[in-house]
N, C-alpha and C positions, 0 to 999 in steps of 0.2 A: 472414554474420555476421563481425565484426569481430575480427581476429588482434591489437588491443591488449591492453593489460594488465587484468586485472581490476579494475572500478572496486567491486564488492561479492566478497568470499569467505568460504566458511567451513572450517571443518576440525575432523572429528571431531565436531561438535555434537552432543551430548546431553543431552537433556532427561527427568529420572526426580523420580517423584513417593511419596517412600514408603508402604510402607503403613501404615497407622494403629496409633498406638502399636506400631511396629518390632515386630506383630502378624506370628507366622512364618509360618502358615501363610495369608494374606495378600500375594501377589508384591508387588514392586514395581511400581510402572506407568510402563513406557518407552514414552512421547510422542516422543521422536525420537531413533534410533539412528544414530550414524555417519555426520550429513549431511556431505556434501563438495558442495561448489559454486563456481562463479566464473561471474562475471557481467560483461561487460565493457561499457562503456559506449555508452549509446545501445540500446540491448538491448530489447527487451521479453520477458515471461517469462511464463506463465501454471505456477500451481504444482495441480497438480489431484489427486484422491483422493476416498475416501468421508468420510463422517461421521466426524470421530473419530482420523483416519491422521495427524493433526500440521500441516496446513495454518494454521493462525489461528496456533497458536503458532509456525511456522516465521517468519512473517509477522514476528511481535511479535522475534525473537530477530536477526532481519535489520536491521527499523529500528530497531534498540536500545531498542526498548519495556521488551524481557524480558529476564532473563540466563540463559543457561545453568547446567544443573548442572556439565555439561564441553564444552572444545571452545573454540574461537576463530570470532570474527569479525572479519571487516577490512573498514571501509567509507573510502572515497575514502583510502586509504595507512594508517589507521589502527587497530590492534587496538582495537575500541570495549567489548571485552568486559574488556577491561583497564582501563577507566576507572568510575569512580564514576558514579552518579545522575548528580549535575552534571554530569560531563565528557560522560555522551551526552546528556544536554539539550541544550550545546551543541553538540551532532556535528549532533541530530536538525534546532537551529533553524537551521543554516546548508546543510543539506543533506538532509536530508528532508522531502518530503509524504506526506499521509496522505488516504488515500478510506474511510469506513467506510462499512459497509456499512446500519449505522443513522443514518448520515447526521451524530451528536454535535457536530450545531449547538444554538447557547445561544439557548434561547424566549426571554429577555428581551433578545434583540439583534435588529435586522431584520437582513434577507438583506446589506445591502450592511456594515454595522458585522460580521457574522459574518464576511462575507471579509477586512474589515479588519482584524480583530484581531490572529491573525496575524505580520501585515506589524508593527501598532503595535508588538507584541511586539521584532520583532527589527529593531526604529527606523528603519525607513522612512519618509521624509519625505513620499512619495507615496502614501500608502495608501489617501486615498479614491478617487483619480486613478486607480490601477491596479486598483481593487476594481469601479467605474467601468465598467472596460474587459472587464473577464474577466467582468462579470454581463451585458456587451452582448455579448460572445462565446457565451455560454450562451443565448440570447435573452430576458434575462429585465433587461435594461437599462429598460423601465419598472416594474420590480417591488421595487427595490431598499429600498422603506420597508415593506415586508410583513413580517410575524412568520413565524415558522417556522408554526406554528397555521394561519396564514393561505393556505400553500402547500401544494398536494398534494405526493405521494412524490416524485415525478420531476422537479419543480419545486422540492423543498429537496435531493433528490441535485445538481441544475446548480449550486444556490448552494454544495454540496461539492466540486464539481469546480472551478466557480471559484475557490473558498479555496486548493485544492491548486495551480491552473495560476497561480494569480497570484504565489504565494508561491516561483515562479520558481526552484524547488528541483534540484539534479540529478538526482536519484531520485525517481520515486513509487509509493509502495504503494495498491496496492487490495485492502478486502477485501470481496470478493461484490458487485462494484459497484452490479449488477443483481438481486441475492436476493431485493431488497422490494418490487419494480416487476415488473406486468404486463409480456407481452410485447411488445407493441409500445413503450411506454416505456424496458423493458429496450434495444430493439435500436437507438432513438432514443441513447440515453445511450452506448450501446456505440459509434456512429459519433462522436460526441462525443468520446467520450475518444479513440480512437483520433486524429482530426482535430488537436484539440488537442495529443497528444502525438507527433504527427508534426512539427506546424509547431514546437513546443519542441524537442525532439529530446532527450527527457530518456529515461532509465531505468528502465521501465519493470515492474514485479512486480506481479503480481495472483494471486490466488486466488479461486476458481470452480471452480460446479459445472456449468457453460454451455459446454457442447463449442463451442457457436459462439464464446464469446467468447475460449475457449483456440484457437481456430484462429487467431482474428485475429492472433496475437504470434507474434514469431520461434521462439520454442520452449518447449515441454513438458515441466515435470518433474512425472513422477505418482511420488507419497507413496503407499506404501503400508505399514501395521505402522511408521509412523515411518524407515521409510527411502523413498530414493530407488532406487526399481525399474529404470525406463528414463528416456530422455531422448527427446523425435523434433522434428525440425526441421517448418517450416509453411510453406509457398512461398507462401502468400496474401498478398498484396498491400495492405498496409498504408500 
């Protein structure tokens, strides 16, 4: 692993959800207690835990989806937890991808207009040219005028994966990349991503419940009760 600077951290992060109408005997519900993290570039990260222990939300509070109740986040130099809606919007369009796990591609777009959008968003001139390229990277380069309807799981996951690998982001988030897809699809998609974000050489965070697909990244952090328990390194060969 790489001894540069952290390109993602956080500090202190907590997330608490009260109880209803400040109902006393009612706890509070703490989703994540005192995360500390640094993540340095080029990195891959698997965040893993049970049902419930704050993975999806740790997720959403990293790419500056979600704000914290307390705590900081710094993504490429910048406290984004400091900035307005707007200001992570633009953190997220010039520096974030996203993989969901339900795949939140738009039915009235084909495969190849959903990877471009996007790119049109944050005014790329080549958007169909490189949407083009990452849907023939995914092998799905004669597919590109199909509707989402028209594609099975594993086949609208590649047209997500292409959205995310085109849109040539430093970072990219996964959530359960593999949750919605049989196994053998799942472990197709898994060589995929990995492949791709090897030859990108981007930054890598995911969450999962797929011991294999946590193997494949440089390191582990398991959530548990909303904190981070342990940490363990993965010599697999990425």
């Amino acid at each position: 692993m790489s001894n540069s600077a952290p390109f993602l951290a956080t500090a202190g992060l907590c997330q608490v959800i009260n109880s209803p109408n400040g109902q006393a005997d009612q706890p509070n519900l703490r989703i994540l207690d005192q995360v500390d993290l640094n993540i340095v570039p080029g990195e891959s990260v698997a965040i893993i835990g049970a049902s419930g222990s704050g993975k999806t939300t740790l997720l959403g509070m990293l790419a500056g989806l979600d704000t914290p109740s307390h705590g900081k986040v710094y993504l490429a130099g910048q406290e984004i937890t400091a900035l307005d809606e707007e200001g992570r919007a633009d953190i997220r369009k010039q520096q974030v991808a996203f993989i969901f796990q339900n795949f939140q591609l738009l039915p009235s777009l084909n495969a190849r207009e959903n990877v471009m959008l996007p790119l049109e968003v944050k005014g790329n001139e080549d958007a169909g040219q490189r949407a083009d390229q990452y849907l023939q990277k995914v092998g799905l380069g004669e597919r590109g005028h199909h509707y989402p309807n028209q594609l099975s799981g594993g086949e609208q996951q590649r047209v997500a994966i292409a959205r995310a690998f085109a849109a040539q982001a430093p970072i990219l988030f996964a959530d359960e990349p593999t949750g919605n897809l049989d196994s053998d699809t799942g472990n197709y998609i898994t060589d995929l991503l990995f492949e791709l974000n090897h030859a990108a050489n981007t930054t890598l965070i995911l969450v999962t419940h797929d011991p294999k697909l946590a193997a494949r990244c440089q390191r582990t952090l398991h959530l548990q009760g909303g904190r981070i328990i342990d940490t363990a390194e993965d010599a697999a060969n990425v």
